[in-house]
MDAnalysis code that builds the backbone (N, CA, C; Angstrom):
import MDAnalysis as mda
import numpy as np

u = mda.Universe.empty(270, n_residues=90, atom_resindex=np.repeat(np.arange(90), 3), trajectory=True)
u.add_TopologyAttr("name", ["N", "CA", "C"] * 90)
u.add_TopologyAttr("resid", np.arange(1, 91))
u.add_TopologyAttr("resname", ["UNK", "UNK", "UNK", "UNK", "UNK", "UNK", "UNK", "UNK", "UNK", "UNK", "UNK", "UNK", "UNK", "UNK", "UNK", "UNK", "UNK", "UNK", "UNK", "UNK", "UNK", "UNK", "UNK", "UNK", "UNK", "UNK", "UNK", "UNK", "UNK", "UNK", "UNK", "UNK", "UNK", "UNK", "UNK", "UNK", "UNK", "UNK", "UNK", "UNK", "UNK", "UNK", "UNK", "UNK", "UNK", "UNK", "UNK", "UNK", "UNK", "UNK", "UNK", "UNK", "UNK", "UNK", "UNK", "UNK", "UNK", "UNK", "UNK", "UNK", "UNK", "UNK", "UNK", "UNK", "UNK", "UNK", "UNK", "UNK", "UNK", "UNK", "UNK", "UNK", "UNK", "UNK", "UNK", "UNK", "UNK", "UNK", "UNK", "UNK", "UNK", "UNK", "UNK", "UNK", "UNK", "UNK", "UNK", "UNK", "UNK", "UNK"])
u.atoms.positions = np.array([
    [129.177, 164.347, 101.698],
    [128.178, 163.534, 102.352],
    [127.359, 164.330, 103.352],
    [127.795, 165.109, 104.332],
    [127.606, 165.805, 105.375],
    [126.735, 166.678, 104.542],
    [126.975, 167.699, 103.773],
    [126.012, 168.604, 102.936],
    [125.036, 167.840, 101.833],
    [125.031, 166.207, 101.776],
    [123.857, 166.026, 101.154],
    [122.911, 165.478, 102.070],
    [123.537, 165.320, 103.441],
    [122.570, 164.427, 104.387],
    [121.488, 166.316, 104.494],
    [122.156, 167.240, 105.324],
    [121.456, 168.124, 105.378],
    [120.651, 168.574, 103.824],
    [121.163, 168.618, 103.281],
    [119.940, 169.074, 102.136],
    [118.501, 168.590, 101.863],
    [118.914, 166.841, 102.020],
    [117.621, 165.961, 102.398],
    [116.856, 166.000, 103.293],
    [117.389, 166.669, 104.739],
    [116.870, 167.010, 105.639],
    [116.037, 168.319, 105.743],
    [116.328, 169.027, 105.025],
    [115.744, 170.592, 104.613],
    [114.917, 170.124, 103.779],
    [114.862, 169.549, 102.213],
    [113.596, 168.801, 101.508],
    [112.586, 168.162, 102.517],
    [112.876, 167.492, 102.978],
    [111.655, 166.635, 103.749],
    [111.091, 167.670, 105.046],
    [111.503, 168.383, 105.067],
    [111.099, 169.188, 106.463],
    [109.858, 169.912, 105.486],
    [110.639, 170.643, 104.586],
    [109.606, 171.845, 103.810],
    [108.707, 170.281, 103.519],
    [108.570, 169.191, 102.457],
    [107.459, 168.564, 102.687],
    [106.978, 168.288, 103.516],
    [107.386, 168.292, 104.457],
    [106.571, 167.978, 105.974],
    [105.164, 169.209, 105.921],
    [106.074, 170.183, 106.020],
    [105.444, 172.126, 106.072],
    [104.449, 171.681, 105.122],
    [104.213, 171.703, 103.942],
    [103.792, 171.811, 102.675],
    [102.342, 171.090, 103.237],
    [102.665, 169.698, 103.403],
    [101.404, 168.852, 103.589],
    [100.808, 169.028, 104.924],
    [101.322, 169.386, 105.944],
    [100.681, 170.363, 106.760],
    [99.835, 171.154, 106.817],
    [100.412, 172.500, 105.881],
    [99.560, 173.422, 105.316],
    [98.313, 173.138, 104.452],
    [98.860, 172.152, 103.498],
    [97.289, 171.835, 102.891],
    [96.507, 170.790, 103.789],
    [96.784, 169.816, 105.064],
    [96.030, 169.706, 105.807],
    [94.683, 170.473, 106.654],
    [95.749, 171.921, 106.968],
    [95.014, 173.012, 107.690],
    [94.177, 173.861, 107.317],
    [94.595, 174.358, 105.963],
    [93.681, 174.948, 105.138],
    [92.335, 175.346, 105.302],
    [92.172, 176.296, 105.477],
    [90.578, 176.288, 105.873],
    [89.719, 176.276, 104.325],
    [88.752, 175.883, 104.491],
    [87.491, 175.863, 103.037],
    [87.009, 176.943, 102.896],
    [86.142, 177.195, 102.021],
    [85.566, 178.776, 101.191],
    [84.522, 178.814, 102.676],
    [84.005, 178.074, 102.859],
    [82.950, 178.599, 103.828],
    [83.390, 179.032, 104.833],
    [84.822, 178.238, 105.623],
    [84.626, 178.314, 107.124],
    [85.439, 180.017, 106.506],
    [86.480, 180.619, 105.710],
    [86.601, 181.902, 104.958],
    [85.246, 182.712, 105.611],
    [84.322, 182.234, 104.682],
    [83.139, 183.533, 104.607],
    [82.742, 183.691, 105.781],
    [82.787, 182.263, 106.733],
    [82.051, 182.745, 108.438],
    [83.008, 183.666, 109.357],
    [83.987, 183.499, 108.711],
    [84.706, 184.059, 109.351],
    [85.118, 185.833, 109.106],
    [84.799, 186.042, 107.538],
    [84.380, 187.609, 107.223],
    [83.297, 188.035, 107.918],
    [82.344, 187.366, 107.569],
    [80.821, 187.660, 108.104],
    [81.087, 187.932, 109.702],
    [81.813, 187.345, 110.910],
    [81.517, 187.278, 111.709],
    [82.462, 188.520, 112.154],
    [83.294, 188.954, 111.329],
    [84.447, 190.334, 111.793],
    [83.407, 191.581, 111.166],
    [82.675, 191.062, 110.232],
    [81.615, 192.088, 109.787],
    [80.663, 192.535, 110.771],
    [79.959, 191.469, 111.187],
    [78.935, 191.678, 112.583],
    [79.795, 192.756, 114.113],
    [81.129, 191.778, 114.186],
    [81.834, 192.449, 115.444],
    [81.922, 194.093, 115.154],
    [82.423, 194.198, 113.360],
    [82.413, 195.795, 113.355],
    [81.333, 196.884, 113.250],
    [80.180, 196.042, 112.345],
    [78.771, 197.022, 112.697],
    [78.180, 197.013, 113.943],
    [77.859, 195.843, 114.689],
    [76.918, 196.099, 115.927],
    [77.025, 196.949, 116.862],
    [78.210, 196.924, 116.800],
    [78.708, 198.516, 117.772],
    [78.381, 200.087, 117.470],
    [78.189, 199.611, 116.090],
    [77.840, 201.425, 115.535],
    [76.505, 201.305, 115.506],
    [75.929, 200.463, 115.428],
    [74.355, 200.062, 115.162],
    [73.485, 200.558, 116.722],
    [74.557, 199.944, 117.481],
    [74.162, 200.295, 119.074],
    [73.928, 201.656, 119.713],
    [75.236, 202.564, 119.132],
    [75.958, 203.647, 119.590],
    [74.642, 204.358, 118.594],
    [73.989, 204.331, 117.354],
    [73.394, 205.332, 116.823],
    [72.215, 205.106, 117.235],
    [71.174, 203.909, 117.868],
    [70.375, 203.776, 118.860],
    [69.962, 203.937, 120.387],
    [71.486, 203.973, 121.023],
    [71.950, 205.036, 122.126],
    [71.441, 206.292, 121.754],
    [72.257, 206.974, 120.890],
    [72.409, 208.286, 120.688],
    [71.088, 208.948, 120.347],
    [70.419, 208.092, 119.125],
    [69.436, 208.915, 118.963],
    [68.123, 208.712, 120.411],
    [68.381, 207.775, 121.123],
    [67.011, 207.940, 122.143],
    [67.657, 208.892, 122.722],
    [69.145, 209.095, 123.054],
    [69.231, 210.224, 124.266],
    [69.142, 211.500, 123.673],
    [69.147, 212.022, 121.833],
    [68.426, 213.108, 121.740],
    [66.903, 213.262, 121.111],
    [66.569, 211.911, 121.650],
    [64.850, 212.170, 121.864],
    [64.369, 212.929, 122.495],
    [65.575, 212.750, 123.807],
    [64.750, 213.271, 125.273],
    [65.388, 214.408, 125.200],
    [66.360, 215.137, 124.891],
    [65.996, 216.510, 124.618],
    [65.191, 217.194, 123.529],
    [64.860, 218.737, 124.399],
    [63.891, 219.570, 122.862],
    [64.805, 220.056, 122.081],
    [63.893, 219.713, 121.106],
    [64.309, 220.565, 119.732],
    [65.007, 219.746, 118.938],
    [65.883, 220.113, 117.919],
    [66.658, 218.944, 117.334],
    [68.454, 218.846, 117.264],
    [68.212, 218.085, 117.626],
    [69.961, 217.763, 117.836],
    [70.256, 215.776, 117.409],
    [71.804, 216.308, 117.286],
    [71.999, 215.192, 116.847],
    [73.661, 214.876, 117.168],
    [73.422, 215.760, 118.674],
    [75.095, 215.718, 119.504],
    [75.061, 214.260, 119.301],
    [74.403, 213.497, 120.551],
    [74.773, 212.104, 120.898],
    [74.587, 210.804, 119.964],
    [73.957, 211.306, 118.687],
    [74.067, 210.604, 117.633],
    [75.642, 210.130, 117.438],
    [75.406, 211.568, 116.705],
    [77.277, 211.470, 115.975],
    [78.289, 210.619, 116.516],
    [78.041, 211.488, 117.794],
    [79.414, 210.850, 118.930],
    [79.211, 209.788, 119.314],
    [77.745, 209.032, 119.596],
    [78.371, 207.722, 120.043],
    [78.458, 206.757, 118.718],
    [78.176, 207.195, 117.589],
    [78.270, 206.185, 116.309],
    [79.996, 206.234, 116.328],
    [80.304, 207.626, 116.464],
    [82.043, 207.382, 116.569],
    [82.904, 206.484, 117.313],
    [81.708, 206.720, 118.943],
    [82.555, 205.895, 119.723],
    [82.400, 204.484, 119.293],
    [81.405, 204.154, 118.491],
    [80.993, 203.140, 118.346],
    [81.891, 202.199, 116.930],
    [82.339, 202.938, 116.372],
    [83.052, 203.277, 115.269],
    [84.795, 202.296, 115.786],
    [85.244, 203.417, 117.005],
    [86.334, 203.285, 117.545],
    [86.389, 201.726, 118.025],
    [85.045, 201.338, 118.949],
    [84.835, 200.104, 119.616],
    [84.866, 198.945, 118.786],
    [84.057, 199.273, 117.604],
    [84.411, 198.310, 116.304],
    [85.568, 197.968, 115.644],
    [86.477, 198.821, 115.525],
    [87.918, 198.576, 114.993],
    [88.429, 197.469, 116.037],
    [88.519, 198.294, 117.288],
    [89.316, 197.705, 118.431],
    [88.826, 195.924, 118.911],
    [87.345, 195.816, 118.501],
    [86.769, 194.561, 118.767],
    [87.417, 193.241, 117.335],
    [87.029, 194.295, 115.988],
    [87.873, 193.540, 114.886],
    [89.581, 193.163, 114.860],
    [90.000, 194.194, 115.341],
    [91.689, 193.801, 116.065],
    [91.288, 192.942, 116.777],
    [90.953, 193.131, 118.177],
    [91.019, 191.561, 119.112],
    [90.719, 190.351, 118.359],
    [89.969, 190.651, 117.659],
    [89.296, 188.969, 116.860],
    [90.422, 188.648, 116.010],
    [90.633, 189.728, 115.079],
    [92.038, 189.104, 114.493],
    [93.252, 188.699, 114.942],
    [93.577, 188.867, 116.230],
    [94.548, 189.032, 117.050],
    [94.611, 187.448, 117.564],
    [93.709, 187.241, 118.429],
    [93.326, 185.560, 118.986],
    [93.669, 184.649, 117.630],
    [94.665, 183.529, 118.307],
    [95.154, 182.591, 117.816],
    [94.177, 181.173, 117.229],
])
């Protein structure tokens, strides 16, 4: 008796879980806003960093393309770390 009361109790729990889950479910769209928007967090930063970079080797002569590189990297780095936080938040 004792091991069929618990068994019933373990069935109905996981249905509990089950219909839960397909309560919560997110839809195809709120999905894509939510790629799209880890997409934006990871380019704008490199987008920034290579518009930084290249005005600050405007203003030197000749041609270079130090502060390019490096801040698209840093920018690079800032993007990962911004896509972690977003994935991270509950």
């Amino acid at each position: 008796m004792k091991q069929d009361d618990e068994l019933e109790r373990r069935i109905r729990r996981q249905g509990q879980r089950l219909d839960r889950a397909k309560r919560e479910r997110r839809s195809l769209l709120a999905e894509t806003v939510h790629v799209g928007t880890l997409g934006l967090v990871f380019v704008l930063p490199v987008v920034a960093g290579a518009y930084l970079g290249r005005w600050l080797d405007s203003l030197m002569s000749g041609y270079s393309m130090r502060w390019t590189l490096s801040l698209i990297i840093v920018g690079v780095a800032v993007g990962i770390y911004s896509v972690y936080r977003t994935l991270k938040e509950p």
